[in-house]
C-alpha positions in Angstrom: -13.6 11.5 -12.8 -13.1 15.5 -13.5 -10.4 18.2 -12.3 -7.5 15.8 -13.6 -4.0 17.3 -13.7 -1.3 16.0 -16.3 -3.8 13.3 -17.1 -4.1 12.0 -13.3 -7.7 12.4 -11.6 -7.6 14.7 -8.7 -11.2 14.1 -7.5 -11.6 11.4 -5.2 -14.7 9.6 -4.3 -14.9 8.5 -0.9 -18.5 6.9 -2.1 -17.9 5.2 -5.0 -20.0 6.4 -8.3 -20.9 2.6 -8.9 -22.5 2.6 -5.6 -24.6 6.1 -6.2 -25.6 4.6 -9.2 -27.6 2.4 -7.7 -29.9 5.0 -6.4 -30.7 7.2 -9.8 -33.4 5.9 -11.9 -31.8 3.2 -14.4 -27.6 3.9 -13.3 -26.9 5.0 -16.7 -24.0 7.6 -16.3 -26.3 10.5 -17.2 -28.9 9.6 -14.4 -29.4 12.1 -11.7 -29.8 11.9 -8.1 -32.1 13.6 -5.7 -29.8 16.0 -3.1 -30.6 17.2 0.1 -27.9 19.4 1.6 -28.5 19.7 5.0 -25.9 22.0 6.0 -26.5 24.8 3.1 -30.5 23.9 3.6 -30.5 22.9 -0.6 -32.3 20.4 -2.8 -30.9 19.7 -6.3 -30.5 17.3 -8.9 -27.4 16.2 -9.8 -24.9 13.4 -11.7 -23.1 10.8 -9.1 -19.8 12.5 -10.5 -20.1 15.2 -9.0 -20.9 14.2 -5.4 -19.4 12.8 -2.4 -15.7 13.9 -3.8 -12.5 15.8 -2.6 -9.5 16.8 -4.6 -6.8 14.9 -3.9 -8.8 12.6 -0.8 -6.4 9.8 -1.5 -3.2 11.3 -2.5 -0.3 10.3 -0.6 3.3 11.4 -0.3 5.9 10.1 -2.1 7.4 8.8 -6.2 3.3 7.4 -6.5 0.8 10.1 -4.9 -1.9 8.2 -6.5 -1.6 4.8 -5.8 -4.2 4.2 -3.4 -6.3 5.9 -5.7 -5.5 3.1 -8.4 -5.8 0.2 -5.6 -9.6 1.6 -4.6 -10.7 2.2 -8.2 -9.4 -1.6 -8.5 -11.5 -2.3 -6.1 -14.6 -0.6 -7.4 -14.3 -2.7 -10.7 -15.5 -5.4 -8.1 -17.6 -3.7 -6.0 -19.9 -2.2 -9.1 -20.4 -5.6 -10.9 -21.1 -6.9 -7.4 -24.0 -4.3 -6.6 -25.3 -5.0 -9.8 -25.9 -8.8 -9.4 -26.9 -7.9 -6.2 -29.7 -6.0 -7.1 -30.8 -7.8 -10.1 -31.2 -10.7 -8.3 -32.9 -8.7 -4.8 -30.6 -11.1 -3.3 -27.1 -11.8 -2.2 -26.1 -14.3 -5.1 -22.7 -15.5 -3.4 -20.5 -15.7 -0.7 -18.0 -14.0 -3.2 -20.6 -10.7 -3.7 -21.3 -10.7 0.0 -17.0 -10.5 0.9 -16.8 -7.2 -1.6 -19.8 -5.6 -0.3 -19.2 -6.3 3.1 -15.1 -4.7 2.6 -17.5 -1.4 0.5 -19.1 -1.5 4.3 -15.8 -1.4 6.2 -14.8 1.4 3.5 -17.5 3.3 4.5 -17.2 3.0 8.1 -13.6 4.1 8.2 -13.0 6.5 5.4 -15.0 9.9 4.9 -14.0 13.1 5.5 -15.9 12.9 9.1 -14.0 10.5 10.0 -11.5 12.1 9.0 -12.0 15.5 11.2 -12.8 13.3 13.9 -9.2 11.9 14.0 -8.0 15.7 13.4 -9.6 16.8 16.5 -8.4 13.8 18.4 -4.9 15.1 17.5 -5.9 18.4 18.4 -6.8 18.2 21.6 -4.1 15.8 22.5 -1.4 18.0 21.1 -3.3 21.2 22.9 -2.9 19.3 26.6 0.7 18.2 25.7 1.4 22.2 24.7 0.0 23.2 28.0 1.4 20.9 30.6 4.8 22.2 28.8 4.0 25.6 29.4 3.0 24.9 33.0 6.4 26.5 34.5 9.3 28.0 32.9 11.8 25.6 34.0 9.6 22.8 32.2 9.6 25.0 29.0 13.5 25.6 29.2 14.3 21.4 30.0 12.1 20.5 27.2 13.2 23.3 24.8 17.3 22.1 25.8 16.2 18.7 25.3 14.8 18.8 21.5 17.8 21.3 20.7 20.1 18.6 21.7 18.2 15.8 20.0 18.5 17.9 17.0 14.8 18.2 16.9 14.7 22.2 16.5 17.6 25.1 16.6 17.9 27.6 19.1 14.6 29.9 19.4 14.2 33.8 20.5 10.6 32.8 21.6 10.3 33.8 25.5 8.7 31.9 27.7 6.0 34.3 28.5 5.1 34.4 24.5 5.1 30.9 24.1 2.8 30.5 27.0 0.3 33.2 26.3 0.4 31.4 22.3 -0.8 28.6 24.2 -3.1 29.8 26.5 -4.8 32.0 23.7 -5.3 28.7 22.0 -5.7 30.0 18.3 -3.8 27.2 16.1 -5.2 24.5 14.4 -3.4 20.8 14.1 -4.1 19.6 10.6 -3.1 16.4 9.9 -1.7 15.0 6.6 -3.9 13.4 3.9 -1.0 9.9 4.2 -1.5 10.5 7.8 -5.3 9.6 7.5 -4.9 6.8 4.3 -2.3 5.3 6.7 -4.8 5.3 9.6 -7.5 4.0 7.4 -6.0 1.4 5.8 -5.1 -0.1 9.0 -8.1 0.1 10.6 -10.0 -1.5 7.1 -9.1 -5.2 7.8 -10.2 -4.8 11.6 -13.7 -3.2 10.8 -13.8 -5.9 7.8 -13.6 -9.1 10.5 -16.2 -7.4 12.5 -18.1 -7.5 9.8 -17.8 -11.0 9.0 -18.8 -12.1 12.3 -22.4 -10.6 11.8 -24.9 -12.7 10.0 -27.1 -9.9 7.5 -30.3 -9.7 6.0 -31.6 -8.0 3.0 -33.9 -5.7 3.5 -36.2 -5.0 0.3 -38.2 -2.0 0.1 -42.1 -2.0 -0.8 -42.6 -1.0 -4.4 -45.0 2.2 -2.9 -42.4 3.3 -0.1 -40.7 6.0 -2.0 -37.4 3.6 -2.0 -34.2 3.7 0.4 -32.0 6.9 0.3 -28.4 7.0 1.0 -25.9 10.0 2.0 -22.0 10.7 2.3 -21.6 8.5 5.3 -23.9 5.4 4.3 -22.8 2.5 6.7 -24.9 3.0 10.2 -23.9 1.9 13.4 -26.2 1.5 16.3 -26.9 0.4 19.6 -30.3 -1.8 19.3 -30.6 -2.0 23.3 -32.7 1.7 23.9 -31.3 2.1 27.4 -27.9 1.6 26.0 -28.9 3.9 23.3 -28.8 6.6 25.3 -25.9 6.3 27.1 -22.4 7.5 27.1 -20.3 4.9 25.8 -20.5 4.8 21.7 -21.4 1.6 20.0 -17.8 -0.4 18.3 -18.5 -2.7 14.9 -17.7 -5.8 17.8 -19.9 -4.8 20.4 -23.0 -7.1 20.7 -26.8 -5.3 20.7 -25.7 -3.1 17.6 -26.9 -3.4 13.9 -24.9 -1.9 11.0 -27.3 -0.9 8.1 -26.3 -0.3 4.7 -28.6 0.8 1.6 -27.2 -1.1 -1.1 -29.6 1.0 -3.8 -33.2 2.6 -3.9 -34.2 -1.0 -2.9 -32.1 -2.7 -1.4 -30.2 -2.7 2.3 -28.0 -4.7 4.6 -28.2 -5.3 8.1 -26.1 -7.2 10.4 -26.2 -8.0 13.4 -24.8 -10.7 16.2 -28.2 -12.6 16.2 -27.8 -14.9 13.9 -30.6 -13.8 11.8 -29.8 -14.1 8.1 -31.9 -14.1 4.6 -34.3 -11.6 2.9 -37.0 -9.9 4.5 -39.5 -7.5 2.8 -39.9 -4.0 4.7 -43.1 -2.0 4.2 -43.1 1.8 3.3 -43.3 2.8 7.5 -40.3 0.9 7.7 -38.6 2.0 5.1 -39.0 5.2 6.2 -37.2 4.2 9.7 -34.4 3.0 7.5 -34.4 6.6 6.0 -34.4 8.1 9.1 -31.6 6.0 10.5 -29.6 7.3 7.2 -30.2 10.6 7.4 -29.6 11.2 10.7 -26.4 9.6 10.0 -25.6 12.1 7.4 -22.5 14.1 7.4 -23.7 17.1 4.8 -25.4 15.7 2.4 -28.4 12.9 1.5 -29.1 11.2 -2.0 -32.1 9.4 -3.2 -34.1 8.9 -7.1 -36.3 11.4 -6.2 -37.6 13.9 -3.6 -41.1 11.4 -2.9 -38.7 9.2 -0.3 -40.4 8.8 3.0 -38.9 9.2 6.6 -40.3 10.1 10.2 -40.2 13.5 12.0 -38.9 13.9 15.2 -43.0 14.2 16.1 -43.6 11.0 14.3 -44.9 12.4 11.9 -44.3 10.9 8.3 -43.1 13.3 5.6 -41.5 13.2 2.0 -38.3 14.3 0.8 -38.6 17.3 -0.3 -39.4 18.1 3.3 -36.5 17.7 4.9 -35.0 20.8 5.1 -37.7 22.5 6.7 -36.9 20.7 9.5 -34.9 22.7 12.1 -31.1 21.2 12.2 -30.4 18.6 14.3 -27.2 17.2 15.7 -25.7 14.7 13.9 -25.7 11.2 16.6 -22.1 10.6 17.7 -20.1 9.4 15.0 -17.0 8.4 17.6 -17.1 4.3 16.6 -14.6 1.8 18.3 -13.8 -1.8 17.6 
């Protein structure tokens, strides 16, 4: 890791470095990835260290700010050697490597900074209908003001009423939301997603030698309804919810995908399917997407079948919601 202060790291990866690895050409340290970033409409080569990282994305308060730092780094010593054997063998070797990448799953589905602004917003708007119904009438304002005064939660204010209220209705303030606010939230809702994910059965998916190879992105783990007229619906598929498949690329050629069907083993994907894979990835994508090269395949929203390199001529489209329940 880079931008260390007094010797501790202060860039977090939310995806791992082991796991990027396993999409540059041979996952030495100096191996390059392919990037498409969709929001600034760029393509770039680039080191796994210096991707999918915030400063400071698992500091927390308190005498140890970078303890959880330590405990996912402990972590990754598993998870690397794990993805390794994994693809050596184009297999799931043991129940053991299938337990760590299934928890690097889980990770994925509950930690990234999306998920993280999703839970910011949530806050947001709860606190912004809270604000208003105490702004409704004056006397509200004034009991609820006298109460928190009294319960030592604020000292006397000169604020009016009227300036409160048009703060409020104007609506311009922001809730942020603490960084041990959201490791809190995430850590408890790891084990949860992590049993959900047990109770799939998965398949490795192997990619044709000729299909260009599976990409990956900042928000890898996919989670979708496989029923189409549930698809389009307006309830949001949850990691327990039956007729969903999560999909995972595990590197260039290699992904998971479970499912409640019982299905289990390897199964070899030609290149059109690989490129449905892809396409299920990107359009997953928070910002960016990574892959060994800019000659991976995927499909339009025509049909039509296009390369890499291609993807950001493609007007933007709107990410799928990314709202996921258990």
């Amino acid at each position: 890791m880079s931008d260390s202060v007094g010797g501790e790291a202060r860039k977090h990866h939310y995806v791992p470095q082991c796991y990027l690895k396993g999409f540059t050409h041979d996952r030495r340290k100096d191996s390059r990835l392919y990037v498409v970033d969709a929001r600034r409409r760029r393509l770039f080569y680039t080191t796994p260290s210096n991707i999918a990282a915030e400063r400071d994305f698992n500091r927390i308060d308190g005498d140890e700010p970078n303890a959880i730092e330590a405990i996912y780094a402990d972590f990754e010593s598993k998870a690397g050697p794990a993805l390794v054997r994994t693809e050596a063998r184009r297999a799931v070797g043991s129940e053991a490597d299938l337990d760590v990448l299934l928890e690097l799953i889980a990770l994925f589905a509950v930690r990234s900074p999306r998920q993280r602004e999703n839970l910011r917003q949530f806050y947001e708007q709860s606190a912004r209908a809270m604000m208003k119904q105490m702004v409704a009438t004056k006397q509200r304002w004034e009991a609820q003001e006298q109460s928190t005064i009294e319960a030592g939660g604020m000292e006397s204010s000169d604020i009016s009423y009227e300036a409160m209220k048009a703060f409020v209705d104007a609506g311009e303030y922001r809730v942020d939301v603490t960084t041990t606010r959201h490791v809190v939230t995430e850590l408890e809702l790891l084990p949860t997603v992590y049993d959900l994910l047990q109770r799939r059965t998965w398949v490795v998916l192997r990619a044709a030698a000729d299909s260009g190879g599976f990409v990956t992105s900042d928000n890898p783990a996919t989670l979708c309804w496989d029923n189409e007229d549930i698809a389009g619906g307006f309830y949001s598929p949850g990691f327990g919810s039956a007729d969903t498949s999560v999909v995972c690329p595990l590197s260039k050629t290699l992904a998971l995908r479970g499912c409640f069907d019982g299905r289990s083993g390897i199964v070899d994907l030609p290149a059109d399917l690989v490129a449905a894979v892809n396409t299920r990835t990107i359009a997953f994508a928070d910002r960016q997407v990574y892959a060994e090269h800019d000659q991976f395949t995927f499909v339009s929203p025509d049909g039509r079948l296009l390369k890499g390199h291609e993807l950001v001529s493609l007007p933007p489209a709107e990410s799928p919601d990314s709202d996921r329940h258990e």
